[in-house]
PLY file of the C-alpha trace (Angstrom):
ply
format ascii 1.0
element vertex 511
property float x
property float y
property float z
element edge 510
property int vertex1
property int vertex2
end_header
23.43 -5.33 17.00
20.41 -7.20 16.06
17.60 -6.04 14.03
14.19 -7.25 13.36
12.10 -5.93 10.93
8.35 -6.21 10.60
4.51 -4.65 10.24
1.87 -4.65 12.51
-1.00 -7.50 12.59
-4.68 -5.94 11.21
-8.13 -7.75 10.44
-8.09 -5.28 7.64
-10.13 -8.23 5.08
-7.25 -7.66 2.37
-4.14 -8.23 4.46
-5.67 -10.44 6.61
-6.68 -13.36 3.77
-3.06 -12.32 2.51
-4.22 -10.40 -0.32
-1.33 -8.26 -0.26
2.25 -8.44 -1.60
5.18 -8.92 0.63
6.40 -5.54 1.79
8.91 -4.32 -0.11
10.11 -0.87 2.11
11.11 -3.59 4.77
12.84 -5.73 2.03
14.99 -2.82 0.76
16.02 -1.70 4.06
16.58 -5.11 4.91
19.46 -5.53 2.48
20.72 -2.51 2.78
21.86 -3.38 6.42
22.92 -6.79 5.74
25.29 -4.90 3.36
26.41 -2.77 5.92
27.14 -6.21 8.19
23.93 -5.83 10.20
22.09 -8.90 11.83
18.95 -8.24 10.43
15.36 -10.37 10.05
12.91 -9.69 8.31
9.13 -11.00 9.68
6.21 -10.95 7.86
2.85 -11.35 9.70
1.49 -14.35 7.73
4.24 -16.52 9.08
1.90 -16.53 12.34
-0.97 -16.59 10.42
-1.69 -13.29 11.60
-1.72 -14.26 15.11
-0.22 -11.43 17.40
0.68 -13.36 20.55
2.82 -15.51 18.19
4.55 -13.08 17.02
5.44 -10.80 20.23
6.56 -14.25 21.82
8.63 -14.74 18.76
10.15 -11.13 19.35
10.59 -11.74 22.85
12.75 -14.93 21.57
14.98 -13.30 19.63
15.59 -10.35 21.58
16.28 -7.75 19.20
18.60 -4.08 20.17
16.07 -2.67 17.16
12.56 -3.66 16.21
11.68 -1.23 12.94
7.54 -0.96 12.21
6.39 0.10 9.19
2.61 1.03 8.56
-0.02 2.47 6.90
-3.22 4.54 8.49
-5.68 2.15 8.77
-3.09 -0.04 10.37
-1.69 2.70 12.49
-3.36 1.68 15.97
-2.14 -1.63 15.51
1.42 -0.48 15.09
1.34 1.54 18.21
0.04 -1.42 20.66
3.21 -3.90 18.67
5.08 -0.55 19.77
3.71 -1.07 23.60
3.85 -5.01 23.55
7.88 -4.68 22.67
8.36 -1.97 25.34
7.43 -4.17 27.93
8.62 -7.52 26.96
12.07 -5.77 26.43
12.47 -2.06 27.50
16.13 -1.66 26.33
14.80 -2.36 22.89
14.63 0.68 20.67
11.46 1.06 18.61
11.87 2.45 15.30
8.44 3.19 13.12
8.53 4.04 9.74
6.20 4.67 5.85
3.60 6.75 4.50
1.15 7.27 7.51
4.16 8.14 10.34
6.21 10.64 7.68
2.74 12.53 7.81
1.43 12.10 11.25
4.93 12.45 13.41
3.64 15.11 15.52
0.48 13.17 16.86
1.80 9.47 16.69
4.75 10.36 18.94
2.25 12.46 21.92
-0.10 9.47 21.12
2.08 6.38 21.54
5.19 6.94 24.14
6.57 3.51 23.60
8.16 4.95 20.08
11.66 5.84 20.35
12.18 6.83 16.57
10.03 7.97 13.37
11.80 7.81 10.10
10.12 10.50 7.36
10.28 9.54 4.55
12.46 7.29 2.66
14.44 4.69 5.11
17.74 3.22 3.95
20.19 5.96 4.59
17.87 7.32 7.90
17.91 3.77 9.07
21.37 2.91 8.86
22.57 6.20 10.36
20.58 5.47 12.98
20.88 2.38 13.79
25.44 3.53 13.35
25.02 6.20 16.08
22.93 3.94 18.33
25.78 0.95 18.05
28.54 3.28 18.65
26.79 4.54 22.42
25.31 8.27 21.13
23.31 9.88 23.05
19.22 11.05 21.77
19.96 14.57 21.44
22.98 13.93 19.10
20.44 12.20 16.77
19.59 15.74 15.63
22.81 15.90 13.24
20.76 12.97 11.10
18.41 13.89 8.49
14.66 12.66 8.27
14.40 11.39 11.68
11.32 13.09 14.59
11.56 11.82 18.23
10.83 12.83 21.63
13.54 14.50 24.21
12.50 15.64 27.24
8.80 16.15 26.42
9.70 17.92 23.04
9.22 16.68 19.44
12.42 16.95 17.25
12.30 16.83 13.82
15.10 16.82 12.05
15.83 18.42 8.20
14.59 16.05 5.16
16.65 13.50 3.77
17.29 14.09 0.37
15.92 10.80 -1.73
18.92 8.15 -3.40
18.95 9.86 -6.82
20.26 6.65 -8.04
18.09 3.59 -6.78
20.48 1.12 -9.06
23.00 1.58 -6.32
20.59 -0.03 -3.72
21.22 -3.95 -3.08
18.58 -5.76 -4.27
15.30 -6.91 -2.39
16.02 -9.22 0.47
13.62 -11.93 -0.94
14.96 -14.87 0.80
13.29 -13.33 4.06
10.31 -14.55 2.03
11.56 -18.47 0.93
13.34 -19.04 4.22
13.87 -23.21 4.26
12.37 -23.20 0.47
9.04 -23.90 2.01
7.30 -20.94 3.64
6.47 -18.55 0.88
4.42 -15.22 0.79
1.02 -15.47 0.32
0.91 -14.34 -3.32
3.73 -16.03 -4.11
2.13 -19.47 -3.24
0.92 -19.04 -6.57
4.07 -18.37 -8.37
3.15 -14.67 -7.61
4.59 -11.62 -6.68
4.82 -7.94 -6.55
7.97 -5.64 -7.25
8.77 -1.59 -7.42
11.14 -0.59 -10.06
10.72 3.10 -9.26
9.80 5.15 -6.36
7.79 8.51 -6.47
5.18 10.26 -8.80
6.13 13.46 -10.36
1.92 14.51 -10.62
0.33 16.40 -7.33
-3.20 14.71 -7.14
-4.66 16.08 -3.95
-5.68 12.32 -2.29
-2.40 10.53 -2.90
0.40 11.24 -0.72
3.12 9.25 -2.82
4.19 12.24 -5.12
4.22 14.08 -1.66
6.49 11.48 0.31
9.24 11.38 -2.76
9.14 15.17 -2.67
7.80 15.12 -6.37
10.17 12.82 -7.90
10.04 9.71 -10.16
13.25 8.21 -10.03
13.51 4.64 -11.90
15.61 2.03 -11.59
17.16 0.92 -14.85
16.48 -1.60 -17.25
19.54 -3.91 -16.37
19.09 -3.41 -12.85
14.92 -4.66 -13.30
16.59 -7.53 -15.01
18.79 -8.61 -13.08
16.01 -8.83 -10.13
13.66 -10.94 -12.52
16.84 -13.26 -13.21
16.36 -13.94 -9.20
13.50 -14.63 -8.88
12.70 -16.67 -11.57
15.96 -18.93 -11.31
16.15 -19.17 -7.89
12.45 -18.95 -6.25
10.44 -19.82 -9.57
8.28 -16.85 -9.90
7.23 -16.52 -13.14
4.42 -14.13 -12.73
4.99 -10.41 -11.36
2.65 -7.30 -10.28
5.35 -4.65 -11.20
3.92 -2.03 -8.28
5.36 1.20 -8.91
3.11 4.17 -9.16
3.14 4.98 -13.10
5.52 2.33 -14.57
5.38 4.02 -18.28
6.57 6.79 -16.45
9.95 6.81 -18.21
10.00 5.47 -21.95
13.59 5.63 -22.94
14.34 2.95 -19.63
11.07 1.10 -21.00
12.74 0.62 -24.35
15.80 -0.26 -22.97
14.07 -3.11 -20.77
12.01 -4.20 -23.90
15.02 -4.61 -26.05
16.60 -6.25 -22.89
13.48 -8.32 -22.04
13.04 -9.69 -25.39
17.02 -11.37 -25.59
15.97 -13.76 -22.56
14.28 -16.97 -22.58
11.57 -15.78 -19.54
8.10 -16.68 -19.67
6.75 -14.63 -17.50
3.71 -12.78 -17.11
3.25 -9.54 -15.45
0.86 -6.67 -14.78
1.75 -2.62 -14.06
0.06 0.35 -13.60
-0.13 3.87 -15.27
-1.97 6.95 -16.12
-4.45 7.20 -19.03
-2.17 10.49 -20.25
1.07 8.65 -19.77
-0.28 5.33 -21.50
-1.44 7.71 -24.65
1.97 8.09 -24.83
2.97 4.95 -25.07
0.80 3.54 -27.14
3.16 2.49 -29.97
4.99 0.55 -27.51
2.30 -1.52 -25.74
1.93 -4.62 -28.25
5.38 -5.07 -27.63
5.15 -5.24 -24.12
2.05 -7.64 -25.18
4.23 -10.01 -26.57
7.00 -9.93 -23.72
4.14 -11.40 -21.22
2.08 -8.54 -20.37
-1.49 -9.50 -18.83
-3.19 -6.69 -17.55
-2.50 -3.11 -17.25
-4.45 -1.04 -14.15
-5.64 2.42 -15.36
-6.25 5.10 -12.54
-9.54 6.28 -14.12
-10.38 7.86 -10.90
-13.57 9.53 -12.26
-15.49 9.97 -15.09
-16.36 13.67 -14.01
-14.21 16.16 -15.16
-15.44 18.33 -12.35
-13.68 15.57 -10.14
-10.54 14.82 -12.44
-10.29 18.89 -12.34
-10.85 18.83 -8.44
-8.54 16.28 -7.74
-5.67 18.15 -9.94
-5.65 14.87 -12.16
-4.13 16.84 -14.82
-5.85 14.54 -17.34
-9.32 14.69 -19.36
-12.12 12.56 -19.49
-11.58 12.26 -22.99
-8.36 10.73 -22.41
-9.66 7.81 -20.78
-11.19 6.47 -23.72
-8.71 6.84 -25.86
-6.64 5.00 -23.42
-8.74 2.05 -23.68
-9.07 2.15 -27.51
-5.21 1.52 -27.57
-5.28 -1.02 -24.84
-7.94 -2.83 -26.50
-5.92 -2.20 -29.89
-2.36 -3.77 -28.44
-4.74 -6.92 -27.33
-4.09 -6.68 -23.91
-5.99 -9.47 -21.82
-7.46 -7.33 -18.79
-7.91 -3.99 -18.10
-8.00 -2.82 -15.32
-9.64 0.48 -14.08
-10.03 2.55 -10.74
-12.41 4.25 -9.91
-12.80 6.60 -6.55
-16.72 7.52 -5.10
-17.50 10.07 -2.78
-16.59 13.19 -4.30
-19.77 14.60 -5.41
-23.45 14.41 -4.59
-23.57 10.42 -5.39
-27.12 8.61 -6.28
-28.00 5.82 -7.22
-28.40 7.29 -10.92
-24.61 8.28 -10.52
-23.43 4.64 -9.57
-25.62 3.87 -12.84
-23.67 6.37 -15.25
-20.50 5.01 -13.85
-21.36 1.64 -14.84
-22.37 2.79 -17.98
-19.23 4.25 -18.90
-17.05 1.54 -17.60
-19.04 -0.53 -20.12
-18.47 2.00 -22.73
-14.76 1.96 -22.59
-14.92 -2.06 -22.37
-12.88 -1.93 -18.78
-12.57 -5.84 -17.66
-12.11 -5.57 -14.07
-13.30 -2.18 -12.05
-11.96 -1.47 -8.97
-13.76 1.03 -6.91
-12.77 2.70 -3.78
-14.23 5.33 -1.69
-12.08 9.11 -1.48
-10.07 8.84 1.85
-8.63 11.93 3.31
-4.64 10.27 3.86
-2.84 12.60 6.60
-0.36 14.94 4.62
-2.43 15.13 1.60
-4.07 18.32 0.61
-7.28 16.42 0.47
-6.73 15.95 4.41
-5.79 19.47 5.01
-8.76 20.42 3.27
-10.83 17.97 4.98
-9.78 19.58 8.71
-10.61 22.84 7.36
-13.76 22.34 6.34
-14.69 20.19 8.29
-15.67 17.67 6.45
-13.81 14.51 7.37
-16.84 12.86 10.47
-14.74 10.16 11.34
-11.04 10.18 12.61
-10.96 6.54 13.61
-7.86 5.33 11.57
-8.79 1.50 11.39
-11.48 3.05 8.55
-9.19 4.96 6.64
-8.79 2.11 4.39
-10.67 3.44 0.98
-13.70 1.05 1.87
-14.82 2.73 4.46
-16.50 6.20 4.11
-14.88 9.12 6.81
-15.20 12.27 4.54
-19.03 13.73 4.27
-19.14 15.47 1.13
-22.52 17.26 -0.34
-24.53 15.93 2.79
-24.73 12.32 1.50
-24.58 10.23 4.63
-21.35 8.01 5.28
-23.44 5.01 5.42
-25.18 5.80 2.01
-21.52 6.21 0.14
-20.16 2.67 1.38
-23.39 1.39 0.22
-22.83 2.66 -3.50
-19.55 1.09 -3.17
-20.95 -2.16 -2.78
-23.38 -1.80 -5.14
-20.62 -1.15 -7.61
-18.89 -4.26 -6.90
-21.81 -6.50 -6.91
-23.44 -5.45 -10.14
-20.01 -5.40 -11.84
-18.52 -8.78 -10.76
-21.79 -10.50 -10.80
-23.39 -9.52 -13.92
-23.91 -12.65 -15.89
-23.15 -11.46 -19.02
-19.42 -10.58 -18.10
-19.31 -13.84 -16.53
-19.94 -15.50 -19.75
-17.94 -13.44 -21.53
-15.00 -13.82 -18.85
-15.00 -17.30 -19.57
-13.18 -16.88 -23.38
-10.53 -14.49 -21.89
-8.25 -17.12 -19.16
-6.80 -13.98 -17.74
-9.90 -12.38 -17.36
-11.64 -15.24 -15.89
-8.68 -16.00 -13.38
-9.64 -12.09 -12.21
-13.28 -12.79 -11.81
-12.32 -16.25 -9.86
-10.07 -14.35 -7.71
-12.70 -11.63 -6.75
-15.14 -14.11 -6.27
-12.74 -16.11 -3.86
-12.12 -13.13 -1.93
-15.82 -12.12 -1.71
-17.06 -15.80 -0.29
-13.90 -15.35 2.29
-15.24 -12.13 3.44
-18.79 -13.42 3.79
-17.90 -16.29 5.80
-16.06 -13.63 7.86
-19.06 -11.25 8.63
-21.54 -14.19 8.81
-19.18 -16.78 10.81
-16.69 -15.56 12.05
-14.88 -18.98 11.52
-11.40 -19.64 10.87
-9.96 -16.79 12.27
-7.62 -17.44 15.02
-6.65 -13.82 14.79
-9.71 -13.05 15.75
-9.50 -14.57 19.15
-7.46 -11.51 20.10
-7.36 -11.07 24.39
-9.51 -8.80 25.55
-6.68 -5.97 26.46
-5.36 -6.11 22.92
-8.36 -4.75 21.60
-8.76 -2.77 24.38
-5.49 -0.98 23.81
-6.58 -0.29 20.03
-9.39 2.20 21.43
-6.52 3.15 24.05
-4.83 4.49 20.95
-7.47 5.40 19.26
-9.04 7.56 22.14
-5.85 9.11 22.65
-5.68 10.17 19.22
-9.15 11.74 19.73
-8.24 13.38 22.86
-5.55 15.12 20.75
-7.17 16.30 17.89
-9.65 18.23 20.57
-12.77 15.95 18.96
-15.41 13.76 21.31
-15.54 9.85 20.82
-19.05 10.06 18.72
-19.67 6.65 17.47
-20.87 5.76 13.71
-23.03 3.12 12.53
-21.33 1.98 9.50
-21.62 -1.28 7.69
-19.72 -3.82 9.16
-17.80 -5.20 6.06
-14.10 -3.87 7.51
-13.59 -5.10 11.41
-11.35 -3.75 14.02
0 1
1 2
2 3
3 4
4 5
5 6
6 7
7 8
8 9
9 10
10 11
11 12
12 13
13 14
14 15
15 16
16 17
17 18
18 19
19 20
20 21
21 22
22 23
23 24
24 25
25 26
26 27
27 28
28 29
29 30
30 31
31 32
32 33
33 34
34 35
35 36
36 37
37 38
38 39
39 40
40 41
41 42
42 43
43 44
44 45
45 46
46 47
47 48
48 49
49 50
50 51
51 52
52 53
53 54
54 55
55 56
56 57
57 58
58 59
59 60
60 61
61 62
62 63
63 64
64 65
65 66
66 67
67 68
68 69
69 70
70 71
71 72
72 73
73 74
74 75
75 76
76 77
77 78
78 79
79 80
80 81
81 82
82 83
83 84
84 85
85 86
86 87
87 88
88 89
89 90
90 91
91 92
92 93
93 94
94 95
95 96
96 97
97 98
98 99
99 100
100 101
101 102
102 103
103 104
104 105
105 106
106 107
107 108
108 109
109 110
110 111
111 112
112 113
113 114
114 115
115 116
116 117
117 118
118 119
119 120
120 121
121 122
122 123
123 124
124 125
125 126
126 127
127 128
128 129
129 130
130 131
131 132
132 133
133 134
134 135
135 136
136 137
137 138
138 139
139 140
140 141
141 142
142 143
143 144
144 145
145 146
146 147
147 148
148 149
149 150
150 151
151 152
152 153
153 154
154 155
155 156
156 157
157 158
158 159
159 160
160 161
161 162
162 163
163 164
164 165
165 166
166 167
167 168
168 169
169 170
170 171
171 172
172 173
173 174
174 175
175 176
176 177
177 178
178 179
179 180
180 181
181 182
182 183
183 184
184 185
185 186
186 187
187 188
188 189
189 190
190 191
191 192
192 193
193 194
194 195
195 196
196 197
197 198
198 199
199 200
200 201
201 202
202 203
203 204
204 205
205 206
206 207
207 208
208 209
209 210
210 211
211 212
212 213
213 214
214 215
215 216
216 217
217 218
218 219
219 220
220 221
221 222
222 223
223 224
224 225
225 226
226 227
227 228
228 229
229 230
230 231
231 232
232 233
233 234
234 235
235 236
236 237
237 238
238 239
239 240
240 241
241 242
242 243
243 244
244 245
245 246
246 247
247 248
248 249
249 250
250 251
251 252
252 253
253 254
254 255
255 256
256 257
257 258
258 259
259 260
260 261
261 262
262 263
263 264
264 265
265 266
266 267
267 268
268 269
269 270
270 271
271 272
272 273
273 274
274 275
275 276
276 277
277 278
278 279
279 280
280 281
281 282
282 283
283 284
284 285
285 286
286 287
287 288
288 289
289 290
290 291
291 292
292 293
293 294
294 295
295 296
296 297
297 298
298 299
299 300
300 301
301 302
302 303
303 304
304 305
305 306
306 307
307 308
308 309
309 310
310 311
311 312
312 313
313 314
314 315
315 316
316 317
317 318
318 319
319 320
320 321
321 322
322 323
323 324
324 325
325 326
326 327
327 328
328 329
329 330
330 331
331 332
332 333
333 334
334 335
335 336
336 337
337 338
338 339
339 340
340 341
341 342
342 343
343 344
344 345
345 346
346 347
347 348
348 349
349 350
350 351
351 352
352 353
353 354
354 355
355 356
356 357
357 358
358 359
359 360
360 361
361 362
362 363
363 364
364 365
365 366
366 367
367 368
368 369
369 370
370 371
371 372
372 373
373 374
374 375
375 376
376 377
377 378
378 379
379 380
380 381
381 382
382 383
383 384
384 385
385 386
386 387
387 388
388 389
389 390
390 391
391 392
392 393
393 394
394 395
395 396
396 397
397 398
398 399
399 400
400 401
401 402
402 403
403 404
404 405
405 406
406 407
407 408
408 409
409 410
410 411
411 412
412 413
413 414
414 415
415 416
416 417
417 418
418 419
419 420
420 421
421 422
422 423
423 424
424 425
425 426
426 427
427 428
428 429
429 430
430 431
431 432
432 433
433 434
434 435
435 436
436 437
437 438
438 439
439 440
440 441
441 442
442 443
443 444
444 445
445 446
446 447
447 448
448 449
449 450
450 451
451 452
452 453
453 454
454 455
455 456
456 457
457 458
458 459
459 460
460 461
461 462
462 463
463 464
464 465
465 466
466 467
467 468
468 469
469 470
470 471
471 472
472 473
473 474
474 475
475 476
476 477
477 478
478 479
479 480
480 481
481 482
482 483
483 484
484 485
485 486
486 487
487 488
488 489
489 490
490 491
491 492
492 493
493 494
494 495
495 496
496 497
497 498
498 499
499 500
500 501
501 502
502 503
503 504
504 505
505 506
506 507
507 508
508 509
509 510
């Protein structure tokens, strides 16, 4: 049985410059059925440079029994028409979908799109490879009910099936299947062109903030990988693919200190130079603060705070669990272990934003010496309570998914217009990264600086985007591609019961 892996093609501005790491929940799964003895492959849109006609024709090629689609919202639409475009190049071919966006929105995304055959909730190895056992061996769709943390479609009824308990111990689990990424030691990821790239040592999040659905999708569990095991992955990389420089992407990486200390202690006996960057919460990093320096001196670079707000009326909204308070003392001991950058985000739209707001958050940022701010805008995720709050209020205007993508505004909150919130957004951006005087002060700090160069890359590729449109081969899309995206999208409408009312927003984020 052949298997292809692979995500849908989006001119979403990060993914499509290839500001994204390679992703990993195909990589996992990936080795887990090569372990099993499964033909598997494992493509990654920038190998077509994005192009979607390249890559059905390459589908069409190799013919796969199983294509497997993972996704998130604001590439949802986009997953459904690579659902279609496999269906009728090959109809035999079963089409498996998969990650945060489908665990949440099964009900709708199987009456929406027909041409999916399978939705896996939750997390995939064990669903998958069950699956994929009972579909080799000639079983029927209605004995797929005996396998946990599936939903499909028989006879114009939704199953869903009980939840999968998660792996309780992720060392068990084969490693990545990177060399899906280095195929022919030529064609790397796009991150890792630069010696790059990103890696999860632990899946879940233990906290129940009301706009993320990870803690949600693990069923409220952190579960870490150990020390050794992290180890042993870095060993790869670096020897064979010569990465030397890591985004470590798990949700809270401080998470759990006795593994930490065992991976310091570990970390410290080899001869790496690498650099790396995680992220954690300002409560969680408080905790850790006698442990930081060390990680300093290991090759730490940056370390990405979830600020989220300097409201406590928000942090207290959200269900943060943490104080404002906290957030400065997190940066006192960042700033105390001399870390290079830190990193904070930040999340508008909550409250009755102004102009004087955006001000105050600046203000503080300043105040607790952040290096690089990253703001986003609150986006209702299906399955969160945030989203389930948002339907029963009635405060979430748009239900286009291509926007759920935390730079567009969908939720209208204390009757501040859509338009006005993604404005604020950009206003944060430009009068953080272009304020001369961080500029010049970037300039003493090469970690900093390589930030600021990197935002400022990614801005001028975006403006020659909106202004141009040049370069973009994507772009060139036929006209029925695009025209099954509103397909989708108006069938998702038609569902939810709501009328296609269109929204001027600002055209930074394109179909």
């Amino acid at each position: 049985m052949k298997i292809l892996l692979t995500e849908p093609i989006s001119n979403f501005i990060p993914v499509r410059l290839g500001f994204y790491c390679p992703h990993n929940g195909i990589l996992s799964i990936a080795s887990f059925l090569e372990k099993w003895g499964y033909d598997v492959k494992v493509v990654e849109p920038w190998i077509f440079r994005f192009n979607m006609n390249k890559l059905v024709n390459y589908i069409k090629c190799e013919s796969p029994d199983v294509v497997g689609i993972t996704s998130t919202t604001c590439t949802a639409y986009h997953a459904m028409v690579l659902a279609k475009l496999v269906k009728e190049i090959s109809p035999k071919t079963i089409v498996i979908v998969g990650g945060h966006h489908f665990s949440f929105a099964y009900l709708e995304s199987l009456e929406i799109c027909e041409d999916i055959d399978y939705i896996i909730i939750g997390e995939g190895e064990h669903s998958f490879l069950d699956l994929v056992n009972s579909l080799k061996s000639g079983k029927r769709k209605i004995d797929m009910k005996d396998i946990p943390g599936l939903a499909f479609k028989l006879e114009k009824k939704i199953i869903k099936t009980p939840p999968r308990l998660c792996i309780e111990d992720l060392d068990e689990m084969p490693l990545p299947a990177y060399h899906f990424l280095f195929f022919k030691d030529k064609v790397k990821a796009p991150l890792a062109r630069g010696g790059t790239i990103g890696c999860v040592f632990s899946r879940g999040c233990s906290n129940k903030c009301t706009f993320c659905s990870e803690s949600l999708l693990w069923q409220y569990k952190n579960r870490c990988r150990g020390a050794e095991n992290i180890l042993e992955e870095i060993r790869l990389l670096v020897g064979r693919y010569k990465i030397f420089e890591f985004t470590f992407e798990d949700a809270d990486f401080l998470c759990n200190r006795e593994r930490n200390l065992r991976f310091l202690e570990l970390l410290g006996k080899e001869h790496f130079r690498i650099k790396f960057r995680f992220a954690t919460r300002v409560d969680i990093l408080i905790e850790n603060r006698d442990i930081l320096y060390d990680f300093r001196k290991l090759g730490l670079i940056s370390v990405v705070v979830g600020i989220e707000s300097f409201s406590q009326k928000c942090l207290d909204k959200w269900d943060k669990k943490t104080q404002v308070e906290q957030i400065f003392l997190a940066a006192k001991y960042i700033k105390k272990a001399k870390i290079p950058v830190f990193e904070g985000l930040t999340i508008i739209g909550s409250y009755n934003e102004s102009k004087e707001n955006i001000n105050k958050i600046l203000m503080k940022a300043e105040k607790v010496k952040v290096n690089t701010l990253w703001s986003t805008i609150l986006t209702p995720f299906p399955g969160t309570p945030l989203y389930k709050t948002g339907i029963k209020e009635k405060t979430i205007k748009i239900y286009d998914y291509r926007k759920y993508n935390m730079y567009n505004a969908v939720m209208e909150l204390y009757k501040i217009s859509l338009n006005k919130i993604e404005i604020y957004n950009i206003l944060i951006h430009m009068k953080w990264f272009y304020n001369p005087v961080r500029w010049a002060k970037s300039l003493f700090n090469p970690q900093w600086r390589k930030f600021q160069f990197f935002q400022l890359f990614f801005d001028f590729k975006i403006i020659v985007r909106i202004l141009f449109f040049v370069g973009d081969k994507a772009n060139k899309r036929s006209g029925r591609y695009q025209s099954l995206i509103r397909y989708f999208h108006y069938r998702h409408l038609n569902f939810l019961n709501k009328s296609n009312k269109s929204f001027r927003s600002i055209k930074v984020w394109r179909d």
